[in-house]
N, C-alpha and C positions, 0 to 999 in steps of 0.2 A: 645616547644611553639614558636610558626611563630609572624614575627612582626604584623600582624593583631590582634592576639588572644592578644597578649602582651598591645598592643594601646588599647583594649576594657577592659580589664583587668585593668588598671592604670588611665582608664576612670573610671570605678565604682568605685573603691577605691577613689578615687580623691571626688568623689560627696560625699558616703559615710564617708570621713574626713570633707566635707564643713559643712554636717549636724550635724554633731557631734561638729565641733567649736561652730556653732550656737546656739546649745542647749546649749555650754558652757558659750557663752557670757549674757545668759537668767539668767544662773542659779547664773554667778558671785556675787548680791547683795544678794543674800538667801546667799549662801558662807561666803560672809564676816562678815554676822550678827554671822552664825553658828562658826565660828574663833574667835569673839568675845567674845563671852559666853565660848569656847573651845580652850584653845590654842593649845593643842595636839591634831590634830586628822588625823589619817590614812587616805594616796590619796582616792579619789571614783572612783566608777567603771566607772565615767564616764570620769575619766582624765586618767585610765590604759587604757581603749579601747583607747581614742584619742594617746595616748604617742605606743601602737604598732599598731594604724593603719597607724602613722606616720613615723613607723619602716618599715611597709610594704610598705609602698608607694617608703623609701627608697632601701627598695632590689631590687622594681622592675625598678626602675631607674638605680640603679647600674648595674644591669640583663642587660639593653639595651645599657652599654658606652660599650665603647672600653676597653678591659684589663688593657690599664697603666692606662686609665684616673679611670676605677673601682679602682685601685688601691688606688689609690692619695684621691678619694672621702672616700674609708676607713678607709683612714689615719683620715683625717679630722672627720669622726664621731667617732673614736677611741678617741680622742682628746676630743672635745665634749663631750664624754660620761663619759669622767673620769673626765672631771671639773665639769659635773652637777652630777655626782654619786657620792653617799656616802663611805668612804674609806672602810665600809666592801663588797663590791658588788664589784667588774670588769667587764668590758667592756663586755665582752666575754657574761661570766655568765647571767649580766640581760639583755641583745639582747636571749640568748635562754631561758631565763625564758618569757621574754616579748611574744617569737614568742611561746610558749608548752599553754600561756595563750591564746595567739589569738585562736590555736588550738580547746582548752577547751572549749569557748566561742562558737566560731562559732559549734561548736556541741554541744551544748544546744541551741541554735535559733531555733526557730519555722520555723519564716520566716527568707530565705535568702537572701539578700538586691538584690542582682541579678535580681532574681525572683519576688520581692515585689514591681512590679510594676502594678497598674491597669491602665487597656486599655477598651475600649470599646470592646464589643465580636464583632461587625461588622468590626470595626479597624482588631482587631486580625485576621478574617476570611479574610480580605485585604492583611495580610500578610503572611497569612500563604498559599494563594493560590496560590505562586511561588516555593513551595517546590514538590518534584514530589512523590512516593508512598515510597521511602527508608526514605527521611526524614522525612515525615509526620513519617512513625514508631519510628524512633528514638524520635524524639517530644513528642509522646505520652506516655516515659518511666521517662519524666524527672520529671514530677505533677502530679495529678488528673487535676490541672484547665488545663494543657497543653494538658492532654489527652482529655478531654471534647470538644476543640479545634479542635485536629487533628481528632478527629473522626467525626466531624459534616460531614453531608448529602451531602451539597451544596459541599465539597471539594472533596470529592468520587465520586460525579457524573461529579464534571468537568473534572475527571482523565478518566473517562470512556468514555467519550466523543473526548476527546483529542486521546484516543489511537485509537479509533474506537469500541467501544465496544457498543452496541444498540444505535447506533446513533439517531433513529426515536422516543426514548421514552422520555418521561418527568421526571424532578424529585419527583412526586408523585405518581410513578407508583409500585416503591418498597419503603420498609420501609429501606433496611438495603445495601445503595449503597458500605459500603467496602465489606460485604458478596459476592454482586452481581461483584465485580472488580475482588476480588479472585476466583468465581467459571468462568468468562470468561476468567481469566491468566491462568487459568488449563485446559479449552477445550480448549485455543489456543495452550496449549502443548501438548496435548495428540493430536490436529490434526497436529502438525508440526510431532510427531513422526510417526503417521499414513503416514503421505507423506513418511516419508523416508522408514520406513521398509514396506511400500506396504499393508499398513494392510486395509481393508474397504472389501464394496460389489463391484462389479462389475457383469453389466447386459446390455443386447445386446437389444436394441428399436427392436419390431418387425417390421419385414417387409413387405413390400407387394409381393406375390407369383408372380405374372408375371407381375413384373417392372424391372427396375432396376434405383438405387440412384444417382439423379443427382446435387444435391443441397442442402446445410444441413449451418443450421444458429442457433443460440441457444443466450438465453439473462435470465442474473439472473437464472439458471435452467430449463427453458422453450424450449423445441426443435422443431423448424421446418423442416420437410423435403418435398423435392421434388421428383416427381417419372417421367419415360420416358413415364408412362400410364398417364401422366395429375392429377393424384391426389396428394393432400396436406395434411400433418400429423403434429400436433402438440400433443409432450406430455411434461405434468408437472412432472419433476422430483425429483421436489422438495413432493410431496408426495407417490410418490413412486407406480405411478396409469400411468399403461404401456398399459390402452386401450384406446390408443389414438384415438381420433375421428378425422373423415375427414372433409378437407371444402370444401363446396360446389361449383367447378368452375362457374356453372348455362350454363354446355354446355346442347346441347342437348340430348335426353335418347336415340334419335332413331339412332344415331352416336358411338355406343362401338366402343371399339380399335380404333376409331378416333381421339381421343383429339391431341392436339399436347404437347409434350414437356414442363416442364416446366424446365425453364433456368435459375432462379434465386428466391430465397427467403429470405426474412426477418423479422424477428419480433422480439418486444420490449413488456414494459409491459402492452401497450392496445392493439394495433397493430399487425396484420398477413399481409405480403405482397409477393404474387407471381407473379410472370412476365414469360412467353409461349414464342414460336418460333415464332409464329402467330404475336406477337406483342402487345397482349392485357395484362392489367395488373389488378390485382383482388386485394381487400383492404377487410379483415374482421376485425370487432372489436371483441377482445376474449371476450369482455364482454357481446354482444347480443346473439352471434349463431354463428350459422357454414355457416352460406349465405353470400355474399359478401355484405358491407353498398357502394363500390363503383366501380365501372369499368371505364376503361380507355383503345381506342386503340391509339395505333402506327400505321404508315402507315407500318414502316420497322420492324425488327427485335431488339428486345430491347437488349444494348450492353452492359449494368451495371444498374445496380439499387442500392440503397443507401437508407437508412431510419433511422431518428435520433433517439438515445437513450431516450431521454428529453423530446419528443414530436410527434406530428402527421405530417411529414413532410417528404414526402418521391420525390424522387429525379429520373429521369429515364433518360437514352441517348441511344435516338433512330437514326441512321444513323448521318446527323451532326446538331443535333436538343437536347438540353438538358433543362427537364423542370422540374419543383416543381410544386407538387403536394400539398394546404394546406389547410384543411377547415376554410370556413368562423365562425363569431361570431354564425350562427342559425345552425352549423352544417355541409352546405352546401359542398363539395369538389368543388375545384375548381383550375385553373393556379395559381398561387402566380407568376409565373415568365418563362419566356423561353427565352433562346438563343441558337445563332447559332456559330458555332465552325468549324473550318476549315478541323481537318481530324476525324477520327473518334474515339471515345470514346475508350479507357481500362480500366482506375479503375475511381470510382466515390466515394468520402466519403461528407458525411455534417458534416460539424465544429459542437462541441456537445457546448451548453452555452452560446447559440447568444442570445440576451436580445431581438431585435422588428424582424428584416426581418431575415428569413432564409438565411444561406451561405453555401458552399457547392465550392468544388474543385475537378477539374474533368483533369486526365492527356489524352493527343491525340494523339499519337507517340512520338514525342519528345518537345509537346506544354504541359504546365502545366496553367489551368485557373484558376481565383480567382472567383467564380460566389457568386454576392450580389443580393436578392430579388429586392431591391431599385437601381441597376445600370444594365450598360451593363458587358458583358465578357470582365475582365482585364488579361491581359496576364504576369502570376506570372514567367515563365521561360520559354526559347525556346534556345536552343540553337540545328542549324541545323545536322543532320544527326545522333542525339546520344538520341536512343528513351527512353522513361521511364520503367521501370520494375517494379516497385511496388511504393504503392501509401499509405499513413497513417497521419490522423490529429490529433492533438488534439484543446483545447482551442483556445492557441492563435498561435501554430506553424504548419507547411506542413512539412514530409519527405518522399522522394521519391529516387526511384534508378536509379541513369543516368548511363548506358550502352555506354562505350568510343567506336566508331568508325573511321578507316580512317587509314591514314598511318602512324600519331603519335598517338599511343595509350597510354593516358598519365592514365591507369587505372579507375577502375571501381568506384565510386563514389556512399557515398550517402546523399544528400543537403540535409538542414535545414533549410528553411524559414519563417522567421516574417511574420503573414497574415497582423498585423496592418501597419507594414514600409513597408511590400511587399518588402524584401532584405534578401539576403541570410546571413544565420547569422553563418554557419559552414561547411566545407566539411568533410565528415568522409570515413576512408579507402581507398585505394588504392588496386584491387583486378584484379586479371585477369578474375575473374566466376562473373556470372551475380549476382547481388544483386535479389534475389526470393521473398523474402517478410521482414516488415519491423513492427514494433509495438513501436507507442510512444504513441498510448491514454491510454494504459493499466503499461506501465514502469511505474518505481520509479522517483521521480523526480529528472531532470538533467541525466537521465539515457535512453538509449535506445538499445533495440536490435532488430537483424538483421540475416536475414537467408541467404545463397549466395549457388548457387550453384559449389560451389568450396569443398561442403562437410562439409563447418565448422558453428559455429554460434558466434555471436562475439556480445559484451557488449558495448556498446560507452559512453563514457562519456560528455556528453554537455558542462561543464563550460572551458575544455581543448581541445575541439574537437579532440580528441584522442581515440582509443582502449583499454578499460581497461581492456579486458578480451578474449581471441579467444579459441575456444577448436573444434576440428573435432566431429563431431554429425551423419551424416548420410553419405551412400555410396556415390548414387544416386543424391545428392543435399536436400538443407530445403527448406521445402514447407510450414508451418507456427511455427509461433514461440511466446510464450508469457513468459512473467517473474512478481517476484511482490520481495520482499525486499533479498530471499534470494534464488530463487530457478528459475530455466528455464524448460518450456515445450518444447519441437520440434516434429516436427511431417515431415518425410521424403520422398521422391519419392518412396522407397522402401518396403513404411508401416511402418515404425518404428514410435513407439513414446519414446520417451524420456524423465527420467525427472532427472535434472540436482539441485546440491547445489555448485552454482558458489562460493558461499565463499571459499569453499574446493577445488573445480575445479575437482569433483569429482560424474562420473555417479551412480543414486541412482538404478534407476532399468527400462526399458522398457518393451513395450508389440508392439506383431510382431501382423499385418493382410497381407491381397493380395495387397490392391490398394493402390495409394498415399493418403495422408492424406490433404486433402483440408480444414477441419476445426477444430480448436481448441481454447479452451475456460475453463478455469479452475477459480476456488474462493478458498479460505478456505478451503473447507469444499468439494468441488465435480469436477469432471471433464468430458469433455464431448469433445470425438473424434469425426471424419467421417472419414472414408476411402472410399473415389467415385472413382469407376471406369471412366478410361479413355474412352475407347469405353460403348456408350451408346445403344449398337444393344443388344436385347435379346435374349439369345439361346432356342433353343427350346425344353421345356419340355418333346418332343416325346423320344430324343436323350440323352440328359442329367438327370441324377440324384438328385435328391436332393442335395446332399454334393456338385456339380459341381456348380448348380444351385445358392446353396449358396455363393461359392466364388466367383463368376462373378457378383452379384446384388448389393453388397456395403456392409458397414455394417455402424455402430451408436452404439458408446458404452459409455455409463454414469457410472462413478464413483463414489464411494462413500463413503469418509475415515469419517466419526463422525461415520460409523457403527460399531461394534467390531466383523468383521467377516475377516479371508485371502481371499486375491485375489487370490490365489491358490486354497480356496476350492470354485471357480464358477468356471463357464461353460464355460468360455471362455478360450481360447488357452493364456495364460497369459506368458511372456517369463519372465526365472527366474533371471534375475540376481541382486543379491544384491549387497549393496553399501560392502559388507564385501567379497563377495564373489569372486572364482580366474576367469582369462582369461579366464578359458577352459570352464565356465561352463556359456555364454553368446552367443550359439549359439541356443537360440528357443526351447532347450529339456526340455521337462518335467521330468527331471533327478530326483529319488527317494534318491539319499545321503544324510546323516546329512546337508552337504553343502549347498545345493541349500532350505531348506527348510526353512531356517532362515526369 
């Protein structure tokens, strides 16, 4: 027993002794009437309980001195006990009669003095909603009235909430929220085990015949693609419905094989947004149709495009021209905002959880901007000749990769900066290869990673500004990278993708295509590649085969681990290797042994 338990312990007994005096001091005058009429009459049960609960109180005070001073106090109630004890009794004797009676006693009680306290059930439910789902079980073993307690509604659905589990529903939506905690702690298991042993569907978005994939963006399940033929494809993968419709550019019919390019795409969960070579940019709402609700040209070539998760807010940088795009209250599109910027745009993101004006950060070679609806273009970082390499926000932070140049090369870097203080809040790593790509809106919190093309992928930790983690991932260099509390995606120049359980530091399994891997995006529960080819020239059908034809057009491939089907038994070239599996058998073969089939 710990001095805590001991102190609450010697507390109850202590209260438990005060009431028992009390009764005694009530019942004193009945007493001495009954003494009167009786001169003999045997203690009552209610001066044995007080005489050992006064024994208990003394052990447990002895229980908490020091050995000599235990000592010396035993002396003293050895002493005690044999001036007020009768010479056939000794000390010894009525202490273990007194404590076999307490025994006796307290098992015949109904109620336990512990326990026999009434609270209000809202008090109760106040307190028992800092207990998390282990102790609420144990609570519930100790009463009926405790269990009545820990199982009420309102404390299972704040647990389900807190972990993430149906975040968007109410509590009257089920009758029985511990039911519904436990069947979401078992699909969250059964899909963490899906991730590792590679179990689900996997299925390849169809393509268009004579394109080739330029562009691939995906949100919550939803995929958009872009083609070199000018058409736009979005499918919902979350039902599992792969005829995906096209949107409509509104070029003209009498212009085939004309269209130009489409050089950039995004969408969210109202929102489709494409941007052409041409300069013009096309806005559909998935909610009305497949027609564009707005258009928008550029003089130049549009050089990034951006579009908020949150909202209708989409972002463009055309030559040295960057504007927001946002509709009015009746609907209307319109500027919200433009500035003018010194060189030319490379990555563009908009801050996701801006409360009035849109903000949006846009890197220029080696200028990084702050852009506010309501101000001009503040200049978040510049420092001369060392350009930026990758670009990623979150709330309230910018990280980006500065690329060292010159004749002191004091390594490759990649900054942290406060949007609110506009100040750099951390340098992370020191590298000779260029930082490739970077992901903190989707990290854990205080957490961030990073692709470099030095081969590796590396974990950072924000509150140490330090490397918590580095492991070599691809040949070629990483080309995108995401993670969530225990596991890393990568996706590499060479087609690999990757999926990693950095706790372990241990690769779970990949899957090989042709092209580099430009977009990646995984949940719970699904995952969703692109491998885009680099050359966008299409070969020609006369010469080429099909199978040729298909390795040079790109691919798109959606995962799907809540299914209970093997990635091995689809269609796709899946590379085997398990997290249990040897060296040799992680080159790309669809090798038949016991081994590989795990």
């Amino acid at each position: 027993m710990d001095h805590h338990s001991l102190d609450e312990f010697r507390r109850r007994w202590q209260e438990e002794l005060a009431q028992a005096q009390a009764q005694r001091k009530r019942r004193r005058p009945e007493a001495a009437e009954r003494r009167a009429r009786r001169p003999e009459v045997a203690p009552g049960r209610g001066e044995q309980a007080s005489g050992y609960l006064a024994l208990a109180q003394g052990l447990l005070e002895g229980a908490s001195r020091p050995p000599a001073a235990r000592a010396a106090g035993a002396e003293r109630q050895d002493a005690a006990s044999r001036s007020r004890s009768p010479p056939a009794r000794d000390g010894a004797g009525g202490a273990e009669q007194l404590v076999d009676q307490l025994i006796r006693d307290l098992n015949e009680m109904d109620d336990v003095p512990f326990f026999d306290i009434q609270l209000p059930y809202e008090l109760a439910i106040n307190i028992f909603q800092y207990l998390d789902r282990k102790d609420l079980g144990r609570c519930a073993q100790v009463s009926k009235t405790w269990k009545v307690i820990a199982e009420d509604e309102v404390l299972w659905y704040r647990l389900c909430q807190q972990e993430g589990h149906l975040p968007e529903s109410s509590i009257s939506d089920y009758s029985c929220w511990k039911l519904i905690f436990k069947e979401c702690r078992a699909k969250e298991h059964m899909l963490r085990t899906n991730w590792k042993n590679r179990k689900g569907a996997v299925s390849e978005l169809e393509h268009i015949p004579d394109a080739v994939l330029c562009d691939v963006h995906s949100h919550d399940g939803v995929v958009i693609a872009g083609y070199t033929s000018g058409d736009v494809r979005v499918w919902d993968t979350r039902t599992w419905d792969y005829v995906a419709p096209f949107l409509d550019s509104e070029y003209e019919d009498d212009e085939p094989g004309m269209q130009p390019y489409v050089s950039f795409v995004r969408i969210n969960s109202s929102l489709a947004v494409a941007a052409y070579e041409d300069g013009f940019l096309n806005i559909w709402d998935l909610k009305t149709g497949k027609y564009p609700i707005h258009r928008f040209e550029h003089d130049a070539r549009i050089q990034a495009l951006a579009l908020s998760q949150e909202d209708a807010t989409v972002a463009t940088a055309s030559a040295f021209d960057v504007v927001m795009l946002h509709p009015n209250e009746e609907g209307y599109w319109q500027i919200a905002a433009e500035f003018e910027v010194q060189k030319l745009v490379d990555y563009l993101e908009i801050v996701p959880d801006t409360e009035r004006y849109p903000v949006a950060v846009a890197a220029a070679g080696d200028l990084v901007y702050l852009l506010k609806a309501d101000d001009s273009a503040r200049t978040l970082h510049h420092v001369f000749g060392q350009p930026i390499t990758c670009l990623d926000v979150s709330a309230s932070q910018a990280a980006f990769g500065v690329k060292s140049v010159g004749w002191v090369h004091e390594g490759n870097k990649i900054l942290v900066y406060s949007l609110e203080a506009e100040r750099c809040l951390s340098k992370l790593g020191n590298t000779l290869g260029d930082f490739s790509c970077v992901n903190l809106r989707d990290s854990p919190p205080n957490l961030m990673v990073s692709g470099n093309m030095d081969r590796r992928v590396r974990i950072h930790d924000l509150r140490t500004s330090k490397t918590a983690l580095s492991f070599s991932a691809h040949q070629l260099g990483v080309s995108a990278v995401q993670m969530d509390d225990w596991k890393v995606v990568s996706g590499g120049e060479e087609g690999l993708v990757s999926v990693w359980d950095y706790r372990m530091n241990q690769k779970l399994w990949e899957v090989h295509s042709r092209h580099p891997v430009r977009h990646l995006s995984f949940t719970s529960h699904s995952l969703i590649t692109a491998n885009v080819p680099c050359e966008r020239v299409m070969r020609s059908a006369d010469l080429d085969g099909f199978a040729t034809h298909r390795r040079h057009r790109g691919l798109v491939h959606a995962y799907e681990f809540a299914a209970d089907r093997l990635a091995l038994q689809s269609a796709l070239p899946a590379c085997r290797a398990s997290c249990d599996s040897t060296a040799g058998s992680s080159y790309g073969l669809a090798l038949a042994f016991p081994s590989d089939s795990a």
